[in-house]
TORVEX-652746 format. One line per field, with one value per residue (C-alpha): residue number from 1; x, y, z. Coordinates in steps of 0.05 Angstrom, whole numbers. Layout:
N
n = c(NUM / ...);
xx = c(X / ...);
yy = c(Y / ...);
zz = c(Z / ...);
//
This chain:
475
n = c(1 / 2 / 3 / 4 / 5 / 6 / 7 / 8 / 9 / 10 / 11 / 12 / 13 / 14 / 15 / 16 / 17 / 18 / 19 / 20 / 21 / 22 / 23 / 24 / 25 / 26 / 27 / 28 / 29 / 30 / 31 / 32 / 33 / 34 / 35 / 36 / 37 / 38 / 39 / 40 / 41 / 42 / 43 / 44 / 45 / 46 / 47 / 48 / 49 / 50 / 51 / 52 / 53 / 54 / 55 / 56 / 57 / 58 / 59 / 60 / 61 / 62 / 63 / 64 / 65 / 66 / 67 / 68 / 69 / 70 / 71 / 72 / 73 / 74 / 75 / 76 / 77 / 78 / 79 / 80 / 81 / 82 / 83 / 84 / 85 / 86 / 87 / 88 / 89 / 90 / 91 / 92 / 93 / 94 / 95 / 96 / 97 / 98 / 99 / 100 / 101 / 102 / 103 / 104 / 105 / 106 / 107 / 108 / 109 / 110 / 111 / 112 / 113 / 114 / 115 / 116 / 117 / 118 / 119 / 120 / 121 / 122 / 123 / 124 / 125 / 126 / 127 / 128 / 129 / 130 / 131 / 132 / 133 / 134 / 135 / 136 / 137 / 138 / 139 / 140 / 141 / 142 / 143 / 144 / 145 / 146 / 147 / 148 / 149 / 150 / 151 / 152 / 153 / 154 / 155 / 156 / 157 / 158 / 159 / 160 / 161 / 162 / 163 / 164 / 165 / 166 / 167 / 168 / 169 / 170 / 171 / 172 / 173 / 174 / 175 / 176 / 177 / 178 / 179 / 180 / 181 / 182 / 183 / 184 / 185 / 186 / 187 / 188 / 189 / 190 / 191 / 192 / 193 / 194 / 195 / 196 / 197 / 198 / 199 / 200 / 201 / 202 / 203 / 204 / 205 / 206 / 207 / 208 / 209 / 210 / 211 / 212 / 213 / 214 / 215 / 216 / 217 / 218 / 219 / 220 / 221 / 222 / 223 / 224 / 225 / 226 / 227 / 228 / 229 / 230 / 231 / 232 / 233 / 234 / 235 / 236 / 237 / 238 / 239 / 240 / 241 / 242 / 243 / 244 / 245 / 246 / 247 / 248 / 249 / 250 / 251 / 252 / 253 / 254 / 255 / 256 / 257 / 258 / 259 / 260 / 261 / 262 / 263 / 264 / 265 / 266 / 267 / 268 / 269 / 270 / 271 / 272 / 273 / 274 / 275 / 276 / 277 / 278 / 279 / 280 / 281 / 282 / 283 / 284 / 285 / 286 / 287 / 288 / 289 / 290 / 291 / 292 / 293 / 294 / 295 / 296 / 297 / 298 / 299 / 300 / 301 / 302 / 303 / 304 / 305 / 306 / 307 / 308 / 309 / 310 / 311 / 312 / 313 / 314 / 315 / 316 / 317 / 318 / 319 / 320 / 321 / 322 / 323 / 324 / 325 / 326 / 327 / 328 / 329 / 330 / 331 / 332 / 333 / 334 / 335 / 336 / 337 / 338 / 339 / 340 / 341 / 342 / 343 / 344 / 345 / 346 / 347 / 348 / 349 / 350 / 351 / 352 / 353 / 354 / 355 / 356 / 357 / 358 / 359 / 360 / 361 / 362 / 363 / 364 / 365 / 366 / 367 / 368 / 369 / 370 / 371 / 372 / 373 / 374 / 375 / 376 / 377 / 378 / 379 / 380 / 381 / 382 / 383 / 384 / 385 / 386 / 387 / 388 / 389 / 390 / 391 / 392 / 393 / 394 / 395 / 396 / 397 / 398 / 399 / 400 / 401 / 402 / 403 / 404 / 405 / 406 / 407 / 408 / 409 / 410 / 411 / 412 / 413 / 414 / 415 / 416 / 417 / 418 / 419 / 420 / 421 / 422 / 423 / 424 / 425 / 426 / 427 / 428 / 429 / 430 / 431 / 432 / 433 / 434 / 435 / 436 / 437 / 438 / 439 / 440 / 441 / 442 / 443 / 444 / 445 / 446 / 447 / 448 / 449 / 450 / 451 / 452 / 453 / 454 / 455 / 456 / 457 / 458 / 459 / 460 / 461 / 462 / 463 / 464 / 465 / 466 / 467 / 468 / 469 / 470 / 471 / 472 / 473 / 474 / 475);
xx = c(0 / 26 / 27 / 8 / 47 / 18 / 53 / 44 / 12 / 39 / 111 / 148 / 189 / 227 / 244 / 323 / 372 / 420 / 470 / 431 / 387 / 330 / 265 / 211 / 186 / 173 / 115 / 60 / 63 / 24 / 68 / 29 / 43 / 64 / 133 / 81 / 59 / 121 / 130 / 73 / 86 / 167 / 152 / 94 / 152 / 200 / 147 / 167 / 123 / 123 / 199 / 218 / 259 / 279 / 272 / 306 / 306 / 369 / 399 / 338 / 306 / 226 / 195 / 131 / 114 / 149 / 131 / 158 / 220 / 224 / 251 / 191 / 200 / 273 / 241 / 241 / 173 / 207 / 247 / 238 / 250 / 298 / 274 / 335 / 303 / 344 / 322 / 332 / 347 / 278 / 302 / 307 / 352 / 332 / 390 / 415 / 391 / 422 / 468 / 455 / 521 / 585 / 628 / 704 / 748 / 809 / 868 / 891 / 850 / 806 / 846 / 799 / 717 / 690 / 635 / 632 / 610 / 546 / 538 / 523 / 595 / 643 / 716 / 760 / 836 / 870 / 935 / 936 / 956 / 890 / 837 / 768 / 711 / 644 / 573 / 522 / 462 / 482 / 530 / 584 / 658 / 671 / 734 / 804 / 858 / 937 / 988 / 1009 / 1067 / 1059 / 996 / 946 / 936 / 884 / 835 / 794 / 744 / 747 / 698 / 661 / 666 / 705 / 772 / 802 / 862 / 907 / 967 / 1006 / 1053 / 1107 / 1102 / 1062 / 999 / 959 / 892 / 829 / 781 / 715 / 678 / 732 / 785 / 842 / 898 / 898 / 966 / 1025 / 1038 / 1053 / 1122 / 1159 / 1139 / 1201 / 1156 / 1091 / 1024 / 972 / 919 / 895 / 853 / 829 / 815 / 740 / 700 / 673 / 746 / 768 / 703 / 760 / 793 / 865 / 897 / 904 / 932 / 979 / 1011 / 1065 / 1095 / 1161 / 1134 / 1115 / 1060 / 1054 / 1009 / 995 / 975 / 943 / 940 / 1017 / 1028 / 1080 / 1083 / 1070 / 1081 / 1115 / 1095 / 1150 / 1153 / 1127 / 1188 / 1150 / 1102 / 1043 / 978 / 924 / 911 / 846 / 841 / 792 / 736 / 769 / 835 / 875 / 901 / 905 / 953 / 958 / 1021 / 1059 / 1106 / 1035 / 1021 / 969 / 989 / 945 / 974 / 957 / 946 / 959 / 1033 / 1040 / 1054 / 1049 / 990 / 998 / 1007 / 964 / 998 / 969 / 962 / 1015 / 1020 / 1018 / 960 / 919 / 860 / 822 / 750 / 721 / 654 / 647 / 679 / 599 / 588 / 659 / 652 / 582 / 597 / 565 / 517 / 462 / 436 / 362 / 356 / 415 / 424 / 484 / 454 / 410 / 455 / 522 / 554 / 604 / 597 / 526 / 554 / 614 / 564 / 514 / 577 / 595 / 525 / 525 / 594 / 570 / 505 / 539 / 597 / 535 / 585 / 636 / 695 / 705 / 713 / 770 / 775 / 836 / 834 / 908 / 947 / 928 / 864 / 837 / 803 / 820 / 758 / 791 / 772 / 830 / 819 / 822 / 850 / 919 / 885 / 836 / 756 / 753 / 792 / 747 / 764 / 737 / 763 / 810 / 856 / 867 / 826 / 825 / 764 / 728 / 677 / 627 / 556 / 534 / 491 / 551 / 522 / 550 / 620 / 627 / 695 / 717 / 765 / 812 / 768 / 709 / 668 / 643 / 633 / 583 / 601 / 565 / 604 / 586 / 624 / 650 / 609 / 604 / 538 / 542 / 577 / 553 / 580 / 561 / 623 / 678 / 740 / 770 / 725 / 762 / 718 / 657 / 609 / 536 / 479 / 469 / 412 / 451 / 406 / 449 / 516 / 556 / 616 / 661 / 709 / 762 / 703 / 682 / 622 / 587 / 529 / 480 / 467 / 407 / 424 / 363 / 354 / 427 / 419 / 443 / 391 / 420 / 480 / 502 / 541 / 571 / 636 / 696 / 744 / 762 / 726 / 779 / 741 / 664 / 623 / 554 / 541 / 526 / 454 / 441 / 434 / 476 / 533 / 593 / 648 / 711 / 770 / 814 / 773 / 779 / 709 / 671 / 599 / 538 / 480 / 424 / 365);
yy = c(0 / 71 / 121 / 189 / 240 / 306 / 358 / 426 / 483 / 543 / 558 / 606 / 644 / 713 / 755 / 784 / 829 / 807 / 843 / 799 / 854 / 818 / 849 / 849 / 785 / 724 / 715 / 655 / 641 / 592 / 552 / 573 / 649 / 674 / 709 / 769 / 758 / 769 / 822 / 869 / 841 / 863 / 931 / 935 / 921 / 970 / 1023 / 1031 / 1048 / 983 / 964 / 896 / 849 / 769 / 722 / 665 / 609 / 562 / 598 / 568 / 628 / 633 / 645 / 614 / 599 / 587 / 515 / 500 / 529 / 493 / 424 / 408 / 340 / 356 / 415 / 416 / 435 / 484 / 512 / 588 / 585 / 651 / 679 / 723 / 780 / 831 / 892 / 891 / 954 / 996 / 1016 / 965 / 961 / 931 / 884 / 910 / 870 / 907 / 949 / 1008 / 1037 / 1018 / 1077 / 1066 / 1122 / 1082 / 1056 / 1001 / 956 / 990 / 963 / 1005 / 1037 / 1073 / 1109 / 1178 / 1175 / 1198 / 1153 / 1219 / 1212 / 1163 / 1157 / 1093 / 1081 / 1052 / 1020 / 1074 / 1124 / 1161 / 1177 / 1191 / 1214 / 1195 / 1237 / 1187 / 1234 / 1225 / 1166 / 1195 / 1204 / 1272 / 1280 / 1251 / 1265 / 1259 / 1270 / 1197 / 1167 / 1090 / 1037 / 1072 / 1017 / 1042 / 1105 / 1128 / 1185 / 1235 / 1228 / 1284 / 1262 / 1328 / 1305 / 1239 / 1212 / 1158 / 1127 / 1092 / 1046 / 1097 / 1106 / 1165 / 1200 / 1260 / 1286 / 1306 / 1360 / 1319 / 1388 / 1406 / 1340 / 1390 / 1360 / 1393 / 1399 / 1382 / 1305 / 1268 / 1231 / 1179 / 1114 / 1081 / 1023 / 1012 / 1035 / 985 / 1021 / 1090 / 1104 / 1164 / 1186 / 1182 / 1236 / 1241 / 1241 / 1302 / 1337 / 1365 / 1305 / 1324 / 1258 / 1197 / 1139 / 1090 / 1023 / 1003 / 950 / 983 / 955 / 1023 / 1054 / 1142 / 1180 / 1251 / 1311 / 1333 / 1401 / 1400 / 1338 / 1324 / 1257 / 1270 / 1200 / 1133 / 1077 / 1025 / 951 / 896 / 864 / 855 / 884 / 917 / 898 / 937 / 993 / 1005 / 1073 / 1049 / 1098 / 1094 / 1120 / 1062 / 1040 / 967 / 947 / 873 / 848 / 798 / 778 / 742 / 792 / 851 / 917 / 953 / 1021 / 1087 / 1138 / 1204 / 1184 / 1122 / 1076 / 1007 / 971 / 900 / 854 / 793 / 733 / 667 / 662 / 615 / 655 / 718 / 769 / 800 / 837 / 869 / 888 / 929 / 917 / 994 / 997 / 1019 / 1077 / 1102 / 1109 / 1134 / 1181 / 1238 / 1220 / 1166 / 1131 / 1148 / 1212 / 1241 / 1300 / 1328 / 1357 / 1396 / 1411 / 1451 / 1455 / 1413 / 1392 / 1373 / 1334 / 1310 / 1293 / 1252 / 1209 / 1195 / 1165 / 1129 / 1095 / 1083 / 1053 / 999 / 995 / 981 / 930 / 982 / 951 / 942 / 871 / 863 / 802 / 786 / 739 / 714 / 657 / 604 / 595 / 619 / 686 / 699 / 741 / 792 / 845 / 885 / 942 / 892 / 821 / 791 / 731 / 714 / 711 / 653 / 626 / 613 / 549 / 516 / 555 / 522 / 574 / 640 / 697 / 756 / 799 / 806 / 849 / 858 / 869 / 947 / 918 / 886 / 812 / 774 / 767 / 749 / 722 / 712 / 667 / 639 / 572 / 599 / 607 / 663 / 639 / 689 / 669 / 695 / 767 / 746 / 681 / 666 / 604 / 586 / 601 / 578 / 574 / 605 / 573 / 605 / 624 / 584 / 619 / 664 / 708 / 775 / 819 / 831 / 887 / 892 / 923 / 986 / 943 / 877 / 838 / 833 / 814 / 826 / 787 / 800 / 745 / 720 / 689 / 761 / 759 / 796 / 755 / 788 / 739 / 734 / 729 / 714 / 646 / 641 / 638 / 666 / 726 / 754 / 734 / 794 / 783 / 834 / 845 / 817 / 792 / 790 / 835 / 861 / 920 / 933 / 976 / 992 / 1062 / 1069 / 1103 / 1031 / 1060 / 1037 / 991 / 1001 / 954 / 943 / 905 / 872 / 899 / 968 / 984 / 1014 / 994 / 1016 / 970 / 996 / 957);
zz = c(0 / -26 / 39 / 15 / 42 / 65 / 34 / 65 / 25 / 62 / 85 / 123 / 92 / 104 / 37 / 46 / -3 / -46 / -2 / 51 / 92 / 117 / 99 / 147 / 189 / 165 / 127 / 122 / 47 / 1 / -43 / -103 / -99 / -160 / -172 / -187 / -120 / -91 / -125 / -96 / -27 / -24 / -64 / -5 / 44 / 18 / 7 / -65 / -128 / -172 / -176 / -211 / -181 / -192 / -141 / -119 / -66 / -54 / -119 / -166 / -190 / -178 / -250 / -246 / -168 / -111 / -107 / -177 / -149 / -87 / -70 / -23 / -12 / 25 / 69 / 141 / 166 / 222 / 169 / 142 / 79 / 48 / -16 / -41 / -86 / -134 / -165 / -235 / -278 / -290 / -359 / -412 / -471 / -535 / -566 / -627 / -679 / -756 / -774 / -787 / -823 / -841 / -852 / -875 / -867 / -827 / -875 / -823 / -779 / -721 / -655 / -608 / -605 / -551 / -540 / -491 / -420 / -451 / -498 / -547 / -579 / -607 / -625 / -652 / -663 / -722 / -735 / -793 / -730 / -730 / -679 / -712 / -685 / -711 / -723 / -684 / -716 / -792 / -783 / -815 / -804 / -759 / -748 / -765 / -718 / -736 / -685 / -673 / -721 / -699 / -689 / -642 / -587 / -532 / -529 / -462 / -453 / -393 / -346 / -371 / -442 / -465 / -471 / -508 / -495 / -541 / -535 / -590 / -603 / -590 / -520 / -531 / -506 / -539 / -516 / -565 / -564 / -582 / -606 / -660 / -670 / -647 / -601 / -532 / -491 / -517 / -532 / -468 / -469 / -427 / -440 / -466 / -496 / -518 / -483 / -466 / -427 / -398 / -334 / -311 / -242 / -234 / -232 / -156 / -143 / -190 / -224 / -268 / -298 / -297 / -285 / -325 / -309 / -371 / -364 / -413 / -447 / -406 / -333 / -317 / -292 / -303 / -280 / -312 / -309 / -375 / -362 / -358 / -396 / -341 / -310 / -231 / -205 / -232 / -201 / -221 / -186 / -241 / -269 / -333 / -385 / -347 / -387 / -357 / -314 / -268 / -235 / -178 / -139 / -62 / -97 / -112 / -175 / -194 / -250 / -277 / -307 / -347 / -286 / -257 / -209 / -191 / -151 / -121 / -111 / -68 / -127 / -84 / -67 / -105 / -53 / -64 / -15 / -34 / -91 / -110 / -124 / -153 / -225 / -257 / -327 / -353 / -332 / -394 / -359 / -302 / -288 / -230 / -209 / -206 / -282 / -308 / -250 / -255 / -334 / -328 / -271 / -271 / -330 / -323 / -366 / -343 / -321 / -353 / -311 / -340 / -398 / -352 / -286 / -303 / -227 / -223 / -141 / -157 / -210 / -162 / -112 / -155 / -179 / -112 / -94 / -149 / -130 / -62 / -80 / -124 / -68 / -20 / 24 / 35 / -27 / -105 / -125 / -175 / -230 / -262 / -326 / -342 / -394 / -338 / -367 / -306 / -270 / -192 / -152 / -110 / -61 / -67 / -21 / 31 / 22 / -11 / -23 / -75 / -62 / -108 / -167 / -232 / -261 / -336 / -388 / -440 / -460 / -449 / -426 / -470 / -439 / -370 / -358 / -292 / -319 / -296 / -246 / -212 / -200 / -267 / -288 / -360 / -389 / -463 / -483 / -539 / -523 / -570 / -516 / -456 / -388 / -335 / -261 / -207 / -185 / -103 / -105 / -166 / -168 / -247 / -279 / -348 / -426 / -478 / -539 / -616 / -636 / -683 / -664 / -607 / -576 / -566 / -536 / -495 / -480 / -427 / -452 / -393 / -372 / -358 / -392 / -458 / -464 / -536 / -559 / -615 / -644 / -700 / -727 / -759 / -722 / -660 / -618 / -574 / -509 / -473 / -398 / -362 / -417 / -420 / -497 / -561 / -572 / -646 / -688 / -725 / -785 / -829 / -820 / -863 / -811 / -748 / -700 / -655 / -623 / -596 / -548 / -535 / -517 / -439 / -454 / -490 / -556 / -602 / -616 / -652 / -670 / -706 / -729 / -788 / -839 / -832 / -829 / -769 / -765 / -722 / -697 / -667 / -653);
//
C-alpha cells in the first residue's frame, strides 16, 4: 500500500537582499504564490512604487511559483524558507539586432571603439595612426585626428566626455578636443615602450579630470597631469610588461602584469599597498565591479542630468552616490583573467588573497567584464566560448558557446540583460542572460572583430577590427 504524504501548502518564509538585509518578518506564504505575488508584497515592504525584481530560493530562480521552485519533498517543516530578491534595472535596452552603417574612413585595422561617458559621442583608433571621431546623428565620419606616427593601441574618454586621450605604439599620449578633433596639450612623453591602457581618475574624485593613469609595455606605470602633460608620479615595481591599468573609486590603482602579479597602488603618493599573487602565467585583464558607474559618472543613463545641471559639485556629488550605491558593502571587487586559463575574484581594497579562483576555461582569457549591475561576471576566451560566473562568489553560472573561433571581446547592454561578444570568427552575438541563450548573431563584417562597445545610454553599438570598417548597430 502507497502512503500518501501530506505535503504542506503554506511555508514560512522571510524575503532578504541580495547584499543579505533581511526584509521584514517572516511571512506565512502559500506555495502557489506567484513570482508576481512576490512582487507586490516586497515593493509593499519597501514602500516603493512598482519596482521589478527576480527572485530566488536556494539559488533556483522563482519564474513561475514558488513551489515549482522549491525542493519540497527535502524541506524541514520548522524551516523558514529565504527567498533572495534583486532589483533589476527599471530601464530596458533593446538588443541591437542590424546594422545600421558601415562607414570606412580608417586605412589600417580598427584596434579600439569607444563610446563617450554619454553615450552621445564616439571615437575609434586605427593601426593607420589616427583617432576619428564619428557623427552618431548622420552616421558619418567627424573627425580625423593625426598626431600619432605608430599603431594607435588604446583610447579612453574623460569622465566628462570632453577630452580623449590615445596612446600609441610609441610610448606616446595626446589628448582630443571631441567638439573640433584638435589636439589639446602638448603630446605626453615617457613611455620608453609601448602603451597598453589608460585610466582616468573618476569623476567624484576630480570633477575636473586632470589625471590619467597608462601602463606600458616598459613595466611602468605614469600617471599625468594633462593640463601639464607632465608625468607626476611613476609607479614602477612589475618586473614585466604591465597589461592593464584600473584607476579604482576609493583612490587606488590596480595594475595587472605579465610577471603574474596585480598591484594595487595608493594613487595620491603612489605607494604600493599590496600585490596579488596566484596566477601561474601571464595576466591580460582586469575588471572592476564599479567599471559601469565610474565610466558613467556623472551622466546616467536614465535621467541624464548632465545635460540639464552645469555645477560641477552637484555633479561631483551625484557620482559619488552612485559609486556608493553599487559599493553598497563598503569595497570594489577586482577580477583578473590571465594565460592560466583561469580568472581569480579579489577584493582588493582589503585582502591579498583571492575571493575565489574561476576554473573551466580552455585557453586563455582575453576579456572580462562585470555586468553594470555588478552581479554577473562574464569572461571571453581563446576557447570559442564566454563563461558568466556569479560576481558574489564566483560560483560558475554557465557557457555560452556560438562562436567558431576566439572570442576577443565583450560588452553589457546598460541594462545587464544583454551581453555582446566580438570574435576571430568576424562575427558579434548578442546573449540573452536571463535564458542564458544566443539572442541575435550579427554578421557583417569581413574579418576578425577586434574592437566593440555599446554606448552606456544603451543606444547603439559600434564595433571594429581587421577589416577596416567601423559599423553601427542599433536595434
Amino acid at each position: 500500500m502507497k502512503m500518501e504524504i501530506d505535503l504542506p501548502s503554506c511555508i514560512q518564509a522571510k524575503l532578504i537582499s541580495d547584499t543579505g538585509e533581511e526584509t521584514g518578518s517572516p511571512l506565512d506564504l502559500p506555495l502557489n504564490i506567484t513570482r508576481e505575488q512576490l512582487q507586490l508584497i516586497c515593493n509593499a515592504l519597501l514602500e516603493e512604487e512598482d519596482k521589478p525584481f527576480l527572485f530566488f530560493v536556494k539559488d533556483v530562480e522563482i519564474t513561475s511559483t514558488l513551489k515549482d521552485a522549491l525542493n519540497i519533498k527535502a524541506l524541514n517543516s520548522e524551516e523558514i524558507v529565504e527567498i533572495v530578491y534583486q532589483q533589476q534595472a527599471v530601464f530596458r535596452v533593446r538588443p541591437v539586432t542590424r546594422c545600421t552603417s558601415s562607414i570606412p574612413g580608417h586605412a589600417e585595422a580598427v584596434i579600439s571603439t569607444s563610446f563617450s561617458p554619454s553615450g552621445k559621442h564616439l571615437a575609434s583608433g586605427s593601426g593607420d595612426t589616427t583617432v576619428r571621431f564619428w557623427d552618431l546623428n548622420t552616421q558619418t565620419p567627424l573627425h580625423v585626428c593625426k598626431g600619432h606616427n605608430n599603431w594607435v593601441l588604446c583610447i579612453s574618454w574623460s569622465p566628462d566626455g570632453l577630452k580623449l586621450a590615445s596612446a600609441c605604439k610609441q610610448g606616446r599620449i595626446i589628448l582630443w578636443d571631441p567638439s573640433t578633433g584638435g589636439q589639446l596639450g602638448k603630446t605626453m612623453t615617457g613611455h620608453k615602450q609601448w602603451i597598453t591602457a589608460l585610466a582616468w581618475e573618476p569623476y567624484h574624485r576630480d570633477p575636473e579630470c586632470r589625471k590619467l593613469a597608462s601602463s606600458s609595455k616598459d613595466g611602468d606605470v605614469r600617471i599625468w597631469d594633462t593640463v601639464t602633460g607632465i608625468t607626476i608620479l611613476s609607479l614602477t615595481g612589475h618586473s614585466k610588461a604591465v597589461t592593464s591599468v584600473k584607476w579604482g573609486g576609493s583612490g587606488l590603482i590596480y595594475t595587472s602584469s605579465q610577471d603574474r602579479t596585480i598591484k594595487v597602488w595608493r594613487a595620491e603618493d603612489g605607494i604600493l599597498c599590496r600585490t596579488l599573487e596566484g596566477h601561474a602565467h601571464w595576466v591580460n585583464t582586469l575588471a572592476l565591479s564599479t567599471d559601469y558607474v565610474l565610466r558613467t559618472g556623472p551622466f546616467h543613463p536614465v535621467t541624464d542630468t548632465h545635460g540639464i545641471i552645469s555645477d560641477k559639485e552637484q555633479l561631483k556629488k551625484q557620482a559619488l552616490e552612485r559609486y556608493e550605491t553599487v559599493c553598497s558593502q563598503g569595497a570594489e571587487q577586482l577580477v583578473s583573467g590571465s594565460d592560466d586559463f583561469t580568472l581569480f575574484l579579489w577584493l582588493p581594497e582589503k585582502e591579498k588573497r583571492p575571493l575565489a579562483r574561476l576554473t573551466g576555461h580552455q585557453q586563455l582569457i582575453n576579456d572580462v567584464k562585470f555586468s553594470p549591475d555588478t552581479r554577473i561576471i562574464a569572461s571571453a576566451s581563446f576557447d570559442k566560448s564566454v563563461k558568466l560566473w556569479a560576481a558574489a562568489t564566483g560560483k560558475f553560472i554557465t557557457t555560452l558557446r556560438g562562436h567558431v573561433q576566439a572570442v576577443y571581446m565583450i560588452a553589457w547592454s546598460a541594462d545587464s540583460r544583454l551581453l555582446l561578444s566580438s570574435s576571430a570568427d568576424s562575427t558579434l552575438k548578442v546573449w540573452n542572460i536571463k535564458n542564458k541563450k544566443l539572442e541575435l548573431d550579427l554578421p557583417g563584417h569581413a574579418d576578425e572583430v577586434y574592437a566593440v562597445d555599446w554606448s552606456p545610454d544603451g543606444a547603439y553599438v559600434a564595433s571594429g577590427g581587421k577589416d577596416k570598417v567601423l559599423k553601427l548597430w542599433q536595434h
